[in-house]
N, C-alpha and C positions, 0 to 999 in steps of 0.2 A: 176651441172653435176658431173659426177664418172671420176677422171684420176686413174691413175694405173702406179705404179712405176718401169720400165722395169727390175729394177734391184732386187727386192725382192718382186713383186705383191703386194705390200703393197697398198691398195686402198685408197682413198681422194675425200673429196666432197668441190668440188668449184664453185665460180656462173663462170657463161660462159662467162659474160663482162669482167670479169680479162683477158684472154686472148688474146680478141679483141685490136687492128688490126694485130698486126705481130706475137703471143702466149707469151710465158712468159717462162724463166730459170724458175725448180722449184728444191728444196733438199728436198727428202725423210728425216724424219722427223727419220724413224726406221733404215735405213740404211747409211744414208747419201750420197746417192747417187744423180746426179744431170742432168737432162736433159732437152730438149725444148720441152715444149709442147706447140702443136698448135692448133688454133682453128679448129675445121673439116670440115670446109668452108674455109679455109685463101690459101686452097691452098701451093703456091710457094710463101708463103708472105716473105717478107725482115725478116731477123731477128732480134729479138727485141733489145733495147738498154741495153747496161753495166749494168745499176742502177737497175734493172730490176731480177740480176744473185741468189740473196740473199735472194729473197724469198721464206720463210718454207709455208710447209704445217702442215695441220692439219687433223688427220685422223677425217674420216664421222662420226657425232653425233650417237650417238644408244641410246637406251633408256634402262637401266639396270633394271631390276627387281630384290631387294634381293634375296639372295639363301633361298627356304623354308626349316626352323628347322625340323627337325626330332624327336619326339616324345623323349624325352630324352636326346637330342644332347646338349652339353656343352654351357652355358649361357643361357638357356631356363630361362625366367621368371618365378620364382615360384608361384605358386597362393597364392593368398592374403587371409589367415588366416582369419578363423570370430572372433569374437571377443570372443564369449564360446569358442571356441575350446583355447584358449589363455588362461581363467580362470580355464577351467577342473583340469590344473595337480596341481594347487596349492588349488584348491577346495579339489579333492583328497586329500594332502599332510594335508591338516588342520584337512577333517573327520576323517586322522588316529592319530593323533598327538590329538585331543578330543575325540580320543576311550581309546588312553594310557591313558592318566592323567583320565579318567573316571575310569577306571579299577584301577589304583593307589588310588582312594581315595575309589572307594568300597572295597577293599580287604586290607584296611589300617589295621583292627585287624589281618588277617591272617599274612601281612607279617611283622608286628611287631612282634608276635608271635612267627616267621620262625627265623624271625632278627633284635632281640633286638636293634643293633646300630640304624637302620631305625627310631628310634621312636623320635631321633633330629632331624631328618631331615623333618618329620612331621610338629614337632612343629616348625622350622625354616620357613616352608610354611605356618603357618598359619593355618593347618590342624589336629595338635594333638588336643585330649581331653583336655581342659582348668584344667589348676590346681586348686587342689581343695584352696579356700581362707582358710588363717592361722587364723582362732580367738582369739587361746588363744597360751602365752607362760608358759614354765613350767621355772620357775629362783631357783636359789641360791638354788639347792637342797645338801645335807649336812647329814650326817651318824653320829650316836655316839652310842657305844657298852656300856652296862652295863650289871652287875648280878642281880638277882632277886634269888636271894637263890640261887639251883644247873641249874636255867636257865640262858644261856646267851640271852640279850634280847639287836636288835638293832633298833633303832631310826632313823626313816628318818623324815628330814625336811625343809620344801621348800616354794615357793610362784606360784600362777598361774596368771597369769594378763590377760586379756582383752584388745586386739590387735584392737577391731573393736569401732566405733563410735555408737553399738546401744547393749542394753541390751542382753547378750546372756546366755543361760542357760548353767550349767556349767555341761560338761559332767565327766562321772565314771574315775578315772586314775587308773593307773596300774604298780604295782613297781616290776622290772626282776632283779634278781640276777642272776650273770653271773660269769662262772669259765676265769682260765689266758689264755685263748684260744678263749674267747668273745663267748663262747656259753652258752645259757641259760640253767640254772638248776632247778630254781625254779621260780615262779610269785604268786602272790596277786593281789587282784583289791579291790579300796575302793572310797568311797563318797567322796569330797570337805566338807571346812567346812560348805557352803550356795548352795543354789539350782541354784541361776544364779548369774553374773557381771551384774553392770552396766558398762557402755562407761569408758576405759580406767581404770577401777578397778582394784585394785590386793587383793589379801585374799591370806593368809598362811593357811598348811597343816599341818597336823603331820601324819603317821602311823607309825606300829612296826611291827615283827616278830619274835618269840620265836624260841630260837636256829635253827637259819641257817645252812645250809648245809657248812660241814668244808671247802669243796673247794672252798667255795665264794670269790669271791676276786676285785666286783663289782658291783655297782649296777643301773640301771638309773629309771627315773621314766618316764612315757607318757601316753597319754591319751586312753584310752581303745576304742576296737571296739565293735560296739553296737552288745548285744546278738543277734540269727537269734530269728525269731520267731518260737513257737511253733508248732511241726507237726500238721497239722490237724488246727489248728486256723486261 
């Protein structure tokens, strides 16, 4: 049964035998308020005993339903991501990061080109032109001036050796006189004294040059670049 608290309407659901025979002291639970309630049959019943005076109520059970979210309203569960939608931005981030280093290594002549320094940084990657292998060294090359009547006639003299473990033919050298500002004023190109080395060979050179240019004042010797070929051929 529904009592009802004289003192704030505060309503209560109790079974009806609590009250039987003479009603019951009850205290508002919201108010604290305290009165006798009786059963609504008991009449002019005696009133109940002392021990009786203490008991609370408890308001009537209801059955709550959450409050329904509102499209957006704060703590909404986010929906749960698919699993592509998760890969996309790094899929993204990879094709452009393999478009750069694409573009860096097609256009590696132009921007070497643009930017000489760039061309360590190449070969640091792995990515420069391989240097060309060294075959031969030029050693102990050596100058000596004489006359020849009213010519002064100087002498150069040196060794070529063979750097590599396999027979190599021996290419044309090339001897640059250069003024005290290291720029060249005059060259010559001449034959070795054999057509190829064997493995780890050396052979000595000699050439000359009849009166050099007065402002000579050095000379080095190295290996010639091969002539182009001929137009039309």
């Amino acid at each position: 049964m529904i009592v009802t608290c004289p003192n704030c309407a505060t309503r209560y659901q109790i079974e009806p035998d609590a009250l039987v025979p003479n009603g019951r002291y009850l205290r508002c639970v919201k108010c604290s308020h305290q009165w006798l309630e009786r059963p609504s049959a008991a009449g002019g019943a005696e009133a109940p005993e002392e021990d009786n005076f203490d008991d609370l109520l408890s308001p009537p059970r209801r059955t709550r339903r959450p409050p329904a979210r509102r499209p957006g309203a704060r703590g909404r569960t986010p929906p749960k991501r698919s699993r592509l939608a998760k890969i996309m931005p790094w899929a993204a981030l990879a094709a452009v990061l393999v478009g750069i280093l694409g573009g860096v290594v097609l256009l590696q002549k132009p921007i070497v080109s643009i930017f000489p320094p760039a061309a360590p940084l190449y070969a640091m990657l792995g990515l420069g032109e391989p240097a060309p292998v060294q075959r031969f060294e030029v050693r102990n090359v050596i100058t000596e001036q004489r006359r020849d009547g009213d010519n002064v006639v100087i002498e150069v003299k040196g060794e070529v050796h063979n750097l590599t473990n396999e027979v190599q033919s021996l290419p044309q050298l090339i001897a640059v006189l250069r003024d005290v500002n290291e720029r060249e004023i005059q060259f010559w190109k001449f034959n070795g004294p054999v057509p190829e080395l064997q493995p780890g060979q050396t052979t000595e050179f000699t050439t000359s040059i009849t009166n050099p240019p007065a402002n000579a004042r050095s000379l080095i010797v190295n290996f010639a670049a091969p002539d182009p070929p001929p137009a039309g051929g």
